[in-house]
SERO-4910 file (N, C-alpha, C, O; in steps of 0.05 Angstrom, whole numbers):
BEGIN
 pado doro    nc1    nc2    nc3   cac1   cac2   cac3    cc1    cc2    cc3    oc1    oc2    oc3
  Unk    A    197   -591    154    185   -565    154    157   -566    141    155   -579    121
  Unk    A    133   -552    153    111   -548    145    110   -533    119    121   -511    115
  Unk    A     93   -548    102     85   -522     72     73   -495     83     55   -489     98
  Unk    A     94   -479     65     85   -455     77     55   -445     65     50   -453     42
  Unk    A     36   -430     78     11   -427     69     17   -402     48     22   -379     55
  Unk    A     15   -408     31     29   -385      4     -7   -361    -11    -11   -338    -18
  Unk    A    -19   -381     -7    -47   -362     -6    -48   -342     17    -53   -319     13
  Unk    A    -44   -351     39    -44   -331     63    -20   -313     61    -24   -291     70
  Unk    A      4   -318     50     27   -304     54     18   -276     16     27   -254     10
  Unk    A      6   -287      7     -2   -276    -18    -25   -256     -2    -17   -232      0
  Unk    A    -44   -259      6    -59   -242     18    -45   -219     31    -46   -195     25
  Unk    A    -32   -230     47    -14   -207     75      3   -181     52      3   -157     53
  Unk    A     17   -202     29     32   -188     10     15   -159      5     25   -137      9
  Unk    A     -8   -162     -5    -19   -157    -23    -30   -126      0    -24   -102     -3
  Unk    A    -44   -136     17    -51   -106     36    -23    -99     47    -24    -76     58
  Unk    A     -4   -109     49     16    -95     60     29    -74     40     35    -51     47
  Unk    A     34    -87      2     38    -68     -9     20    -40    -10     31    -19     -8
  Unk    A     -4    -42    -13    -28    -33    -14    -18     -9      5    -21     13     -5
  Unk    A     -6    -10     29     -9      4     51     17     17     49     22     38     61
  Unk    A     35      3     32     62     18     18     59     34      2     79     49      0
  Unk    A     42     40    -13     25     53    -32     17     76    -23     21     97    -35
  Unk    A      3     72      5    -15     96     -1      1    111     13     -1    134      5
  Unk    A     23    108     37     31    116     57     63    130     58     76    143     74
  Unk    A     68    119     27    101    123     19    116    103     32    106     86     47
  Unk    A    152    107     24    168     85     29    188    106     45    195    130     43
  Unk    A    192     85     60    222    100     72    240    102     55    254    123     55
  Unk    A    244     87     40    274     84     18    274     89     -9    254     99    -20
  Unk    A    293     83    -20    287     85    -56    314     68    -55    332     71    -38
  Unk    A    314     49    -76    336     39    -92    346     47   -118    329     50   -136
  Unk    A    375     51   -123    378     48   -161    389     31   -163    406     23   -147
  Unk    A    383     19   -185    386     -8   -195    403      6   -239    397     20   -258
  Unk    A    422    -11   -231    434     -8   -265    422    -38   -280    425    -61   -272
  Unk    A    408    -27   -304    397    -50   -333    402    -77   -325    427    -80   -326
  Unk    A    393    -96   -320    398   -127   -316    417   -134   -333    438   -145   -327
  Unk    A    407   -127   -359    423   -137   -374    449   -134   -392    458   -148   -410
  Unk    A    459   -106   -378    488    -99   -383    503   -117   -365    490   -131   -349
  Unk    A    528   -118   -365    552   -129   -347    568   -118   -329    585   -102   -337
  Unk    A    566   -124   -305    577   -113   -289    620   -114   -297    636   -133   -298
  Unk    A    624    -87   -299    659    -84   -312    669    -92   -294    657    -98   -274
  Unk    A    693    -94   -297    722    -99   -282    730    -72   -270    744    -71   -250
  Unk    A    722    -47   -285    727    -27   -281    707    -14   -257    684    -11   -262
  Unk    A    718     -5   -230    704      8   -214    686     26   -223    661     27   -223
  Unk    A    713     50   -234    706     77   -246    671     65   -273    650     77   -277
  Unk    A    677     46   -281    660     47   -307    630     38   -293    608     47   -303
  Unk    A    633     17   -265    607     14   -249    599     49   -244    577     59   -249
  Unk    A    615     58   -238    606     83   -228    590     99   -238    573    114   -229
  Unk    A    600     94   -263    588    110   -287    569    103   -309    562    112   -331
  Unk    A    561     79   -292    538     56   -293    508     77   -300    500     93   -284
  Unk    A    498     75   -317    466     88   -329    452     70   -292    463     50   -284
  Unk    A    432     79   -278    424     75   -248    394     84   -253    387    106   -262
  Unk    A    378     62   -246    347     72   -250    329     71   -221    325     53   -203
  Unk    A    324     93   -224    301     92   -189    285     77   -185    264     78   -198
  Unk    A    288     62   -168    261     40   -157    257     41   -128    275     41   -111
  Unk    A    231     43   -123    223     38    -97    230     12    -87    236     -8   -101
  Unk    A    230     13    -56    229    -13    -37    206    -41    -45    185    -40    -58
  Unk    A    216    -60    -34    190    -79    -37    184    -87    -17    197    -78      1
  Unk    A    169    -99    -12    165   -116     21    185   -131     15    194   -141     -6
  Unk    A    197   -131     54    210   -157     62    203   -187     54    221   -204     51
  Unk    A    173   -194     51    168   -208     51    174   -237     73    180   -235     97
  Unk    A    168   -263     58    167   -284     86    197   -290     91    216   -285     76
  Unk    A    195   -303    121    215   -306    143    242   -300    138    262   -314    136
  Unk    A    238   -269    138    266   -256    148    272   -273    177    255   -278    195
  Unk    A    304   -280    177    311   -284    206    323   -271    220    344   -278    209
  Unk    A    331   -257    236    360   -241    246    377   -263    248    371   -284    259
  Unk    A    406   -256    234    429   -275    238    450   -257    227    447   -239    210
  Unk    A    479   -270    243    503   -256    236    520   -278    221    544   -282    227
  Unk    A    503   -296    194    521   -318    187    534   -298    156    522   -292    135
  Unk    A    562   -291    166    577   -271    145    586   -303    134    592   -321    151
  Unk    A    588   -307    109    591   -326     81    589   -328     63    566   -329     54
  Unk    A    607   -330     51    606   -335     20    582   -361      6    564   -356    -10
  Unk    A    587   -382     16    572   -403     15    554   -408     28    562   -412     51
  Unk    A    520   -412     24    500   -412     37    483   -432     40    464   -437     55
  Unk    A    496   -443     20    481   -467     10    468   -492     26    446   -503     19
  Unk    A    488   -500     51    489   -518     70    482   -544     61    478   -552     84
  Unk    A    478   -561     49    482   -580     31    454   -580      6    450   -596    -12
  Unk    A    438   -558     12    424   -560    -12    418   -560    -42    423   -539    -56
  Unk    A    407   -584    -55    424   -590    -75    395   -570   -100    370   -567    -97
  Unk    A    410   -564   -119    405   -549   -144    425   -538   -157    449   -536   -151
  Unk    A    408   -527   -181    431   -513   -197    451   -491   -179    443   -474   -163
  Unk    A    478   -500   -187    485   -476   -167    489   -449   -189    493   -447   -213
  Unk    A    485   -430   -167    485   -402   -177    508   -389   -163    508   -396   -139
  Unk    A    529   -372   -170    545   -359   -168    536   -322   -172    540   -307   -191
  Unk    A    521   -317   -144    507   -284   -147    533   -258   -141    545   -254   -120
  Unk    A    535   -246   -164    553   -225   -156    536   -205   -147    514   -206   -159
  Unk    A    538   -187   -130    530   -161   -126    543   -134   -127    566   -135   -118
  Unk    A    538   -118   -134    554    -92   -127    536    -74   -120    514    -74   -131
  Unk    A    544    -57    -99    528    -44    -78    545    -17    -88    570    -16    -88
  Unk    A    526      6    -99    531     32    -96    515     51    -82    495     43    -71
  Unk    A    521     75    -81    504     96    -68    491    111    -91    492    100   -113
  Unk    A    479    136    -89    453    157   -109    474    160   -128    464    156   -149
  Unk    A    501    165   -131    521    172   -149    535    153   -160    556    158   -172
  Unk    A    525    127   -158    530    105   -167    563    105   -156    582    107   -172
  Unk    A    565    103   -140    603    106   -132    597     75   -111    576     75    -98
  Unk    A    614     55   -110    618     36    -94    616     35    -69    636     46    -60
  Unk    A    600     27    -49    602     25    -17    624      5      0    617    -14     14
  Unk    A    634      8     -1    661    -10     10    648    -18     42    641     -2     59
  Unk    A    648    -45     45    645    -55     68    616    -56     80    612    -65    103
  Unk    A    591    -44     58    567    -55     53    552    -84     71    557   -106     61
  Unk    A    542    -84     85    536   -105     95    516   -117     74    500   -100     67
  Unk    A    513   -142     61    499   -145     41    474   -168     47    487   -187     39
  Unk    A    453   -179     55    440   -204     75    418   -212     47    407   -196     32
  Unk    A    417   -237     46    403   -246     19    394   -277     40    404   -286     61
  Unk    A    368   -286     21    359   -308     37    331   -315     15    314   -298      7
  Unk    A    333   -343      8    313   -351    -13    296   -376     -4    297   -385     19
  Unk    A    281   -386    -24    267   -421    -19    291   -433    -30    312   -422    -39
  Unk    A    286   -452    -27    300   -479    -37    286   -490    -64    266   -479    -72
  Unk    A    296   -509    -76    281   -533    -98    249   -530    -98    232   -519   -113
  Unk    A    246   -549    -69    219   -555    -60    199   -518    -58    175   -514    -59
  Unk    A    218   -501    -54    202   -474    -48    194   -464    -22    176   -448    -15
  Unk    A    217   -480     -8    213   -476     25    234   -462     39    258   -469     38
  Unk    A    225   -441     52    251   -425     67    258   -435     93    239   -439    108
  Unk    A    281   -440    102    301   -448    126    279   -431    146    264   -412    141
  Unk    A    283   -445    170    264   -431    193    269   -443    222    276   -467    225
  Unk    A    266   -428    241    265   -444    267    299   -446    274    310   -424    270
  Unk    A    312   -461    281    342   -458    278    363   -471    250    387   -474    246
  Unk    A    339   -477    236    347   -479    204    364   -453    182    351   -444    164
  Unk    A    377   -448    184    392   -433    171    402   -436    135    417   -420    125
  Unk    A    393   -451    126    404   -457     97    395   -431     81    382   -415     94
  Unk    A    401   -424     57    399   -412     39    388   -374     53    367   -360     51
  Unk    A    423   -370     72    416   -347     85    439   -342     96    454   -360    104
  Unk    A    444   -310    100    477   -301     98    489   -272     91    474   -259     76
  Unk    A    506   -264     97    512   -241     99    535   -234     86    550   -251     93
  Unk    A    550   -217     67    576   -218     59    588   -181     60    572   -163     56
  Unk    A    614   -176     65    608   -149     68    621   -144     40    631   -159     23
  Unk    A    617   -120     40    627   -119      4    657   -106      0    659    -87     17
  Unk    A    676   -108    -13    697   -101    -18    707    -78    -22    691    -62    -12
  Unk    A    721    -70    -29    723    -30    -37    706    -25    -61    691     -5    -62
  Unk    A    708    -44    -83    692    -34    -98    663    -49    -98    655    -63   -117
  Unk    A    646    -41    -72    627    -44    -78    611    -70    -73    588    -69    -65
  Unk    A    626   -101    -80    617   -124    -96    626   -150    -75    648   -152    -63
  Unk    A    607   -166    -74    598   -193    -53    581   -217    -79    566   -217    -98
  Unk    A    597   -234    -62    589   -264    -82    582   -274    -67    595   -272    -46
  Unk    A    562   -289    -67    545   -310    -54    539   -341    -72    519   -345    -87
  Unk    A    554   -355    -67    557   -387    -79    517   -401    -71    509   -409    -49
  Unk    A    511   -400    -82    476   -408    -71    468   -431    -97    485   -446   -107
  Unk    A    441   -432   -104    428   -445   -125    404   -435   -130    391   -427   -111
  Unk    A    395   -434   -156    375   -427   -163    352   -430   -148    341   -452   -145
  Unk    A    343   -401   -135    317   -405   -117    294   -427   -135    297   -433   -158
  Unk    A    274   -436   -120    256   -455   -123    231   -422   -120    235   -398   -114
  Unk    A    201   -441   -130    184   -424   -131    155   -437   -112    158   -461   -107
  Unk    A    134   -428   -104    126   -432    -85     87   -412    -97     87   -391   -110
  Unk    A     70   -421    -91     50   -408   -103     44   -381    -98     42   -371    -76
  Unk    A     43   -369   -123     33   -338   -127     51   -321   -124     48   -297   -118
  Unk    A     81   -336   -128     96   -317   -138    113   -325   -159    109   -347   -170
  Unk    A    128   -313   -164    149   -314   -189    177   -317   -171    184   -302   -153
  Unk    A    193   -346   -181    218   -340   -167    236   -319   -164    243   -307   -185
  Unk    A    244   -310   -141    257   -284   -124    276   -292   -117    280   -316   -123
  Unk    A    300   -275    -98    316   -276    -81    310   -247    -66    309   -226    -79
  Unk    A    305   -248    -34    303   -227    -17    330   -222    -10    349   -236     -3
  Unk    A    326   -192    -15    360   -172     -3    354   -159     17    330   -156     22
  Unk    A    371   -149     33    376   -126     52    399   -122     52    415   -141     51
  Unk    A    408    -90     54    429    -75     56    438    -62     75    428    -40     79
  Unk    A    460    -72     92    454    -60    118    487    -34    109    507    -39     96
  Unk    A    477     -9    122    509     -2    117    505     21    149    484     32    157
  Unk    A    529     23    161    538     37    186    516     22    206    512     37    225
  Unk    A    506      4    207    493    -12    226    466    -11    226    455    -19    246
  Unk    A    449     -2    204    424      9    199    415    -11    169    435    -17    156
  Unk    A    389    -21    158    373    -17    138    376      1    125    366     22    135
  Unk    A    389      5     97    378     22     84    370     16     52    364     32     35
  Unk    A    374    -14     49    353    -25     32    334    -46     29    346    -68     28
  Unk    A    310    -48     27    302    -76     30    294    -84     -2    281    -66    -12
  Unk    A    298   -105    -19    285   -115    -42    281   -139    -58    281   -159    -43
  Unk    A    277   -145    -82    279   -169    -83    298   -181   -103    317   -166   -100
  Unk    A    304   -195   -118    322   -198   -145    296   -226   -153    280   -240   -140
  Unk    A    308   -221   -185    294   -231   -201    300   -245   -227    318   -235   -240
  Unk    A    285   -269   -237    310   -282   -259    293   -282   -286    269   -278   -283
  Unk    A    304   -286   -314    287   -291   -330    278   -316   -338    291   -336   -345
  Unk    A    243   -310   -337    223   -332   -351    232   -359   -369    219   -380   -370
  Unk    A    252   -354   -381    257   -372   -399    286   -389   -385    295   -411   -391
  Unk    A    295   -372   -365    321   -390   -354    296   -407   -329    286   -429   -326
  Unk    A    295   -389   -321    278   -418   -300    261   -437   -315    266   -460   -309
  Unk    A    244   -433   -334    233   -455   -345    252   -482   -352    248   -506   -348
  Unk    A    274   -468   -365    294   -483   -362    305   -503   -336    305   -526   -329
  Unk    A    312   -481   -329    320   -495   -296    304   -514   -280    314   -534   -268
  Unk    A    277   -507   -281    261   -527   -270    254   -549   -283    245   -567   -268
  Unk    A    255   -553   -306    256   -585   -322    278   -611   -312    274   -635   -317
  Unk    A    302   -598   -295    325   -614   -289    328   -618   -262    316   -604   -246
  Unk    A    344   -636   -254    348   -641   -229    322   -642   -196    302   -654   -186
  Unk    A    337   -622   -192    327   -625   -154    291   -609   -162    272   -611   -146
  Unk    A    290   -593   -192    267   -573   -189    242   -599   -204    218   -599   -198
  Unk    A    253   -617   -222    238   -629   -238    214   -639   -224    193   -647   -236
  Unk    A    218   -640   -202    190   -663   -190    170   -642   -186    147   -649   -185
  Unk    A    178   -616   -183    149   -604   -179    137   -580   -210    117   -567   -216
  Unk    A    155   -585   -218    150   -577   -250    147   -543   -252    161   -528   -238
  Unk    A    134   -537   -264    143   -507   -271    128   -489   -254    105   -494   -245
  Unk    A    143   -466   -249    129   -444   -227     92   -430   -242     82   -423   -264
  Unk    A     86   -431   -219     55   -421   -231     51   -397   -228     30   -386   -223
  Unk    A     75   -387   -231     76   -353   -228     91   -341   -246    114   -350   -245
  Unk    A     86   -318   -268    107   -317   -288    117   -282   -273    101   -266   -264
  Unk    A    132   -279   -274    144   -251   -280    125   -220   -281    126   -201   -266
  Unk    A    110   -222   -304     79   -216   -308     59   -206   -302     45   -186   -306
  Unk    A     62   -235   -283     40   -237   -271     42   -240   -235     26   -252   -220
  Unk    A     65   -227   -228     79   -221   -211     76   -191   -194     93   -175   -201
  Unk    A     62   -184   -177     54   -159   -173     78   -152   -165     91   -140   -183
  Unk    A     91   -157   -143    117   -149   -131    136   -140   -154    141   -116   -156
  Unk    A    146   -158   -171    160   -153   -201    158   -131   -211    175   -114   -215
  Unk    A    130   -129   -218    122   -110   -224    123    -68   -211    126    -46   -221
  Unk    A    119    -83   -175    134    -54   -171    161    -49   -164    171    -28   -154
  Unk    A    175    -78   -173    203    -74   -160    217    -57   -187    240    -48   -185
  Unk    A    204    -55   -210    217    -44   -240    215    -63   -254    218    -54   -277
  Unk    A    211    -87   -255    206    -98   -277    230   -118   -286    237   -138   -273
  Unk    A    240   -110   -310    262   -113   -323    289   -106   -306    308   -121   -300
  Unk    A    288    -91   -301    301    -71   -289    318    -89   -258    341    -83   -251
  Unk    A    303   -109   -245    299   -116   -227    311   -148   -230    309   -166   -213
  Unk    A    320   -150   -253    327   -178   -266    358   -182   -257    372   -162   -256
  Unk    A    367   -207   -251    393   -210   -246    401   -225   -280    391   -244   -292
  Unk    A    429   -204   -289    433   -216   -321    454   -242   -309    471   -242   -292
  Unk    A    445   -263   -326    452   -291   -321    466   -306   -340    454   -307   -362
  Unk    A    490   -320   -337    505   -325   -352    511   -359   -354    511   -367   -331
  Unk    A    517   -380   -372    522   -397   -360    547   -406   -353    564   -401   -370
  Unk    A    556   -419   -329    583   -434   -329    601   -444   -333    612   -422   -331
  Unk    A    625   -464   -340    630   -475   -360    629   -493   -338    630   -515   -350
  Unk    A    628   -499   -310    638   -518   -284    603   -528   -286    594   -549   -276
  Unk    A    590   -513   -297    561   -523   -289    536   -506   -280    530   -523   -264
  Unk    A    514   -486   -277    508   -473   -256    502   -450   -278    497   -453   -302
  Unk    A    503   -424   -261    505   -406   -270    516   -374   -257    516   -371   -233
  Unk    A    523   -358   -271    543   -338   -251    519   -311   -259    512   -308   -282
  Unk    A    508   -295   -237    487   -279   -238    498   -248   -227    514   -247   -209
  Unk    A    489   -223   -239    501   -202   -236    490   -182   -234    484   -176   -257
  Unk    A    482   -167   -220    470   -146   -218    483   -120   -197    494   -124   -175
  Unk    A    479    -93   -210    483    -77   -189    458    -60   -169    434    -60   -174
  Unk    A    469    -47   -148    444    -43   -131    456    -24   -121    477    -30   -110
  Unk    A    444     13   -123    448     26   -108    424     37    -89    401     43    -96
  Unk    A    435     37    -62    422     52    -45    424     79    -36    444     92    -42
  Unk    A    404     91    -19    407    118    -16    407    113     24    394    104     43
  Unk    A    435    126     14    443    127     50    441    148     73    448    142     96
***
């Protein structure tokens, strides 16, 4: 796969938000605190504190695909990550059967393309709400801050697009070891992250836990307005 041109894809970003800006969003997301825990208790997600955030760009190479899986990974090797999701609506109440589509870089910071499929996938969500996706710690790529791109599909339509987000000090981490070590630390902090910045911030953070098998298990909730 060719390096992706990340200055050019940083430019496009940048007037496309620009033009999100001036023109409004179709959507709004709520998003509950990164760093509370997602309960055992439906009722208690429900009753989850939910903060309004706008859409972000799609950003690079969305693909259309119907690969519904738990595991996305396709032999790519990194830290593995264990992403929980839970998908609610404006009332924070669970969407049962949520179509949920997530898709990141790899190590190197390169996204699957062409009839390449790795680190990309669909899971529908359960009654209460919630889809796990077996993946690995996205890789980072210039002029941005490592992400994971979402979409929410529910009754056969878009009705969220955004991004997820990890904290500064776990990836620094993460990238000292293994499959990330050869290209050393992302040159993009959180920060200094425009997108981050309008996705909420903090707010927009997946709370991250470690393993005891290895890896790490990541949690966040996400409501949309349907």
């Amino acid at each position: 796969m060719e390096p992706i041109d990340t200055e050019a894809l940083g430019r496009a970003f940048r007037r496309r938000e620009a033009l999100v800006a001036l023109g409004g969003l179709a959507g709004v997301a709520f998003w509950r605190g990164a760093h509370s825990a997602i309960a055992a208790d439906p009722a208690a997600d429900a009753a989850a504190v939910c903060f309004l955030q706008p859409e972000v760009t799609e950003g690079p190479f969305w693909i259309a695909n119907h690969l519904t899986r738990r595991n996305v990974t396709e032999g790519k090797h990194g830290t593995p990550l264990a992403l929980h999701i839970t998908v609610v609506d404006s009332g924070c109440k669970p969407i049962s059967g949520a179509d949920v589509e997530i898709w990141h870089a790899d190590a190197s910071g390169n996204y699957s393309a062409g009839s390449q499929r790795f680190l990309r996938g669909h899971q529908r969500a359960d009654a209460n709400g919630r889809v796990l996706f077996d993946t690995i710690y996205p890789g980072w790529y210039r002029g941005r801050t490592p992400h994971i791109h979402l979409k929410v599909h529910v009754g056969g339509r878009v009705v969220h697009t955004g991004q997820l987000f990890f904290s500064d000090a776990v990836t620094a981490s993460v990238y000292r070891r293994g499959a990330y070590r050869g290209r050393g630390q992302a040159d993009t902090s959180n920060g200094a992250d425009m997108i981050y910045s309008e996705a909420g911030g903090s707010r927009a953070k997946v709370a991250l836990t470690r393993r005891s098998a290895g890896g790490y298990s990541g949690r966040v909730t996400v409501g949309v307005r349907t």
